[in-house]
N, C-alpha and C positions, 0 to 999 in steps of 0.2 A: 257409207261415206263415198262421195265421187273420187276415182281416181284417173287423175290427169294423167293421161301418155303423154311419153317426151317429144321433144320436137325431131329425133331420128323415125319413131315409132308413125309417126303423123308423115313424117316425109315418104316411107316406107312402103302406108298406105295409098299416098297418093299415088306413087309410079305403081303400084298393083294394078289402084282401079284404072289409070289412063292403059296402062298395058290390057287390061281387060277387054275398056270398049275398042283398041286400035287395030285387038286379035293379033298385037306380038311383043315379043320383050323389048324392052329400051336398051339402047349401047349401055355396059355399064361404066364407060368412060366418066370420069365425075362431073365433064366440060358438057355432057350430053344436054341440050335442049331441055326437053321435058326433068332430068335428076336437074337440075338449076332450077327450073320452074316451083319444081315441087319442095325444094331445099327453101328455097324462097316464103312458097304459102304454110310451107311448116311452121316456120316461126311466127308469123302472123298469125295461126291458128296455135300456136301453144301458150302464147302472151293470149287470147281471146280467154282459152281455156282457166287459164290462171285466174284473168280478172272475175269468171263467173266462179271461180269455186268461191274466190274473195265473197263476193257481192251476196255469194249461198251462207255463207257465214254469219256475215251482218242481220242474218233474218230473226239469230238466235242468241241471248242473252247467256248462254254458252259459250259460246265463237265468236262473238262482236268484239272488234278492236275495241280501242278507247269513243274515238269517236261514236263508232255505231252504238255501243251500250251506252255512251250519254244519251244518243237520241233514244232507243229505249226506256230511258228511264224517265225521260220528259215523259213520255206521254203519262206515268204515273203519278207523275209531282216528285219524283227521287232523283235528285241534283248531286253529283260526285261533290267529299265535303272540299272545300278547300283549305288549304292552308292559312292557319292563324298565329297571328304573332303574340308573342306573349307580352302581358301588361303588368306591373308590380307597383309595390310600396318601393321606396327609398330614404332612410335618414341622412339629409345632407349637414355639415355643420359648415360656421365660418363664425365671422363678425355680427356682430347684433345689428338688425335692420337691414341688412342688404339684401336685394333681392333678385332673386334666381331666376331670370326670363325664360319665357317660354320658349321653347325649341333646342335650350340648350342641352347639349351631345354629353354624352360619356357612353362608355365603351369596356367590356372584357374580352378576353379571346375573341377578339375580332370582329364582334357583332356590336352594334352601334346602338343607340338607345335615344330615345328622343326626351324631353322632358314635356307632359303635356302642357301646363300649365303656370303660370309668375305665383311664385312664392317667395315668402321674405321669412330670414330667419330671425326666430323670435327663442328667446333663451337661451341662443348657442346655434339651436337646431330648426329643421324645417324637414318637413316630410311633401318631398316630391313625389309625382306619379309619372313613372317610366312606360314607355313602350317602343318594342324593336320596329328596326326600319323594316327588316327583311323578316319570314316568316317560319316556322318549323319550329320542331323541337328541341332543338339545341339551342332557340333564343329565349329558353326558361333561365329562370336564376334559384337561387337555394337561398333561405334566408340566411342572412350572415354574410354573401357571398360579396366581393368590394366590388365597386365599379371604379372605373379614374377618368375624370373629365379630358373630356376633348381639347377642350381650347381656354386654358387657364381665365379665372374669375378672378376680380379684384374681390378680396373679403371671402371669398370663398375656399372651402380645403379644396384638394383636388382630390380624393377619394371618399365616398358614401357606398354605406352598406344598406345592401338588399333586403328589400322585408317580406308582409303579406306577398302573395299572388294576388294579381284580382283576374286575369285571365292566361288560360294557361294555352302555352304555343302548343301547337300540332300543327305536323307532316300533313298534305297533303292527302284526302284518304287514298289509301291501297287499293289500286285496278281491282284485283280480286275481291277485297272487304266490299267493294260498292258493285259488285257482278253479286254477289253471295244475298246484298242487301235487294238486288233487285229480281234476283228468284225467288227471296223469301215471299217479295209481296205479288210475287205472278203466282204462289201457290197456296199463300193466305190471303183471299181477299179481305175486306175491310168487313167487320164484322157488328161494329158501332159498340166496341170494350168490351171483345174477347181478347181470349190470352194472347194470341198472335197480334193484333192489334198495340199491344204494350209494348210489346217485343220490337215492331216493327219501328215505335215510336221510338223507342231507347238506340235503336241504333244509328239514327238520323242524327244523332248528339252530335259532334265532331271525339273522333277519339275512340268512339264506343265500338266494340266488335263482335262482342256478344252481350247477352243479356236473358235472363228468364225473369218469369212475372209469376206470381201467385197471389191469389185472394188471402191473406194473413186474418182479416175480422171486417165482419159486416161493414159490408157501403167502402172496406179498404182492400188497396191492392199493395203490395210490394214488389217493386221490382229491383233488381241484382243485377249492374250492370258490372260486365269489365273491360277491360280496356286493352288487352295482350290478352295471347294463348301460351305464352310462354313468358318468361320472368316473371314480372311488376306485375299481376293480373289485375292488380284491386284497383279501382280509382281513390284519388286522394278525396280528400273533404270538399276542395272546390270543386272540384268537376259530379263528384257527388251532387249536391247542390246547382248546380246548372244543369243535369242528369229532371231532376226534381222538377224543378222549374218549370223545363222545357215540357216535362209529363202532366203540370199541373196547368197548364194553358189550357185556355176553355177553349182554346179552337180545334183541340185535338181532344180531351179527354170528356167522360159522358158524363153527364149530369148525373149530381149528387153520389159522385167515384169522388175518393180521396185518393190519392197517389202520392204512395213516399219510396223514393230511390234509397236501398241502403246498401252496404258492402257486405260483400260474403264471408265468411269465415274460412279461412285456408289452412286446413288442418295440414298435419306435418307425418306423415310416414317414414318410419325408419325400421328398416328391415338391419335382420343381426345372422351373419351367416357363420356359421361356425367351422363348415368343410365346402370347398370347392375344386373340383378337378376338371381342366385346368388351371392353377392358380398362377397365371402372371398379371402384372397392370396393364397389360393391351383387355385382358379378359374380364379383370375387373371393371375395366371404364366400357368397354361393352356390354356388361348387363347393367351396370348402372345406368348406359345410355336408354336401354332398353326400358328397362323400369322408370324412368324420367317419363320417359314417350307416355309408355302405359299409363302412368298417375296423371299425364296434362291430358287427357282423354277423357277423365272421368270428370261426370256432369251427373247433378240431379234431375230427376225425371221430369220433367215439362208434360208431358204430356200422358196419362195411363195407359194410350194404346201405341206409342213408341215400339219399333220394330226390334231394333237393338238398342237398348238401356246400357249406360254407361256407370249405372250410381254402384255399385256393387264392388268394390275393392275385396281382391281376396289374397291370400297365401297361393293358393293353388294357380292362379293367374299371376304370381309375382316368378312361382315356378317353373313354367310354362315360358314366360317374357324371357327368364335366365338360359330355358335351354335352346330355344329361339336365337340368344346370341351365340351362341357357340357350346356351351359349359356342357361335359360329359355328365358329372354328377354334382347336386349342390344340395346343401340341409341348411334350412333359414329360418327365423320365425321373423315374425313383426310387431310392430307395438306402432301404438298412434297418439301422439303430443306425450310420447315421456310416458304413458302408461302400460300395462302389461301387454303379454302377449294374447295376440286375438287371432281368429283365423279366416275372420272376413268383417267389412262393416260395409252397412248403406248409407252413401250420402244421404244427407238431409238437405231439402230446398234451397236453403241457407250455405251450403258447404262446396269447399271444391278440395282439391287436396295436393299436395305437392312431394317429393320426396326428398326426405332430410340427408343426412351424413350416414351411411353406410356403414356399420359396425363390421370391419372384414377379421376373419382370423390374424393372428398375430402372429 
């Protein structure tokens, strides 16, 4: 890495070298001529320094700010996702026959809803389609959830509840997630439906942050996408299905490939410790932090000649995690969804794993 001298170190040098060629030292008064000169082109010369370490940056999808890693990623066709707004069902009631113009607002916590299209209630009820003004994740609704109109209807209730999704809001993608998306494809090229190819496509979805692909049966592929490293990892059914979609488009995927997105299976680990020293709840929520970490690590194997594999969950690495946080001595077993005790398993393609409720001495 370059490292930049400061603007003293830069001034410092300058009155050396002028004292060099003048054959004597400078007053070291600080009003001195030449120390003012060189105080001067020091800062001129440490803002230069600056701007080229900047510009050394930009060359690499590493160190590119925002800007620079979009332009990186143009030249690939890899566009940062943008933020989408979410779009749903709605049951509106009121008066029979009246009808619900387009554009009219309702609103929860503060986010505004547009209505797309004129509907007239027919039975009681009318199913409108919503969508937020503003974008992100927090403009999704849960079915069930109420909305209450903006600006009161004649015949119409002022509250309807939330239905289907039909498009689901997302954040903006994450700096990092589209730096991570644009290595992946400087260091897979395009292979016309290899496995990184899948890969690369699943993560182009909005939403999507990882993903692994396998051949499941002749002329098919399956690919596992999720959507978080931590919490919620699995995609719902829509985004599944848009995941799908987007994979079955002939402008990406190769002739006579079927392509189906499915959700992974998130098995449940629960470790049961029966002695630990030290035993207080600063230590307890330390190894369990630890062990959290360690379980969201593990992945099935993509690849057979992967350098470190992560599919292998064991006892003795749950042991390890514990003394890692602190723990003098610990004696633990584990068991996986509720069944006995085991003392290691491998992910399957198919699997990730999370860890459950913590069985601690009593």
């Amino acid at each position: 890495m370059i490292t930049i001298p400061t603007a003293a170190q830069i001034r410092d040098q300058i009155v050396a070298d002028i004292e060099g060629k003048i054959g004597q030292t400078i007053p070291a008064a600080p009003k001195a001529f030449f120390r003012v000169l060189a105080t001067a082109l020091a800062g001129v010369l440490a803002l230069l320094y600056r701007f080229g370490g900047w510009a050394y940056r930009q060359i690499f999808p590493q160190t590119a700010d925002a800007d620079g890693l979009a332009l990186i990623g143009e030249q690939y066709g890899l566009v940062r996702g943008a933020a989408v707004a979410a779009v749903f069902q709605a049951e509106a009631t009121g008066t029979e026959d009246t009808i619900i113009p387009a554009g009219t607002l309702w609103t929860l916590d503060v986010i505004v809803y547009e209505q797309k299209d004129a509907v007239t209630i027919s039975s009681g009820v009318a199913t409108i389609i919503l969508e937020a003004l503003t974008t992100g994740d927090d403009t999704n609704r849960t079915a069930g959830d109420v909305l209450s109109i903006v600006s009161p209807l004649a015949g119409v209730d002022q509250e309807i509840t939330a239905g289907a999704t039909t498009t689901t809001g997302e954040d903006a993608e994450d700096l990092e997630t589209y730096r991570a998306r644009i290595l992946t494809r400087l260091r897979n090229r395009p292979q016309g439906g290899a496995t990184p190819d899948y890969v690369t496509w699943a993560l182009e979805v909005a939403g999507i942050v990882k993903a692994f692909a396998f051949r499941t049966d002749a002329g098919e592929v399956t690919v596992y996408p999720l959507v978080a490293l931590t919490g919620t990892r699995i995609p719902n059914g829509a985004k599944l299905l848009e995941v799908q979609g987007y994979l079955q488009d002939t402008v990406r995927r190769p002739l006579c490939a079927n392509v189906l997105a499915a959700a992974m299976t998130e098995r449940i680990l629960t470790p049961t410790v029966t002695a630990v020293s030290p035993d207080t709840t600063a230590m307890r929520e330390a190894v369990e932090d630890a062990w959290e970490a360690y379980l969201l690590r593990a992945f099935p194997v993509q690849y057979l000649d992967e350098a470190n594999p992560t599919n292998i969950i064991s006892l003795a690495a749950l042991y390890s995690e514990a003394i890692g946080a602190g723990v003098n001595s610990i004696t633990l077993t584990m068991s996986l969804d509720g069944g006995g005790s085991i003392a290691a398993y491998q992910l399957d393609e198919s699997e990730i794993v999370k860890l459950g409720t913590t069985v601690w001495p009593v």
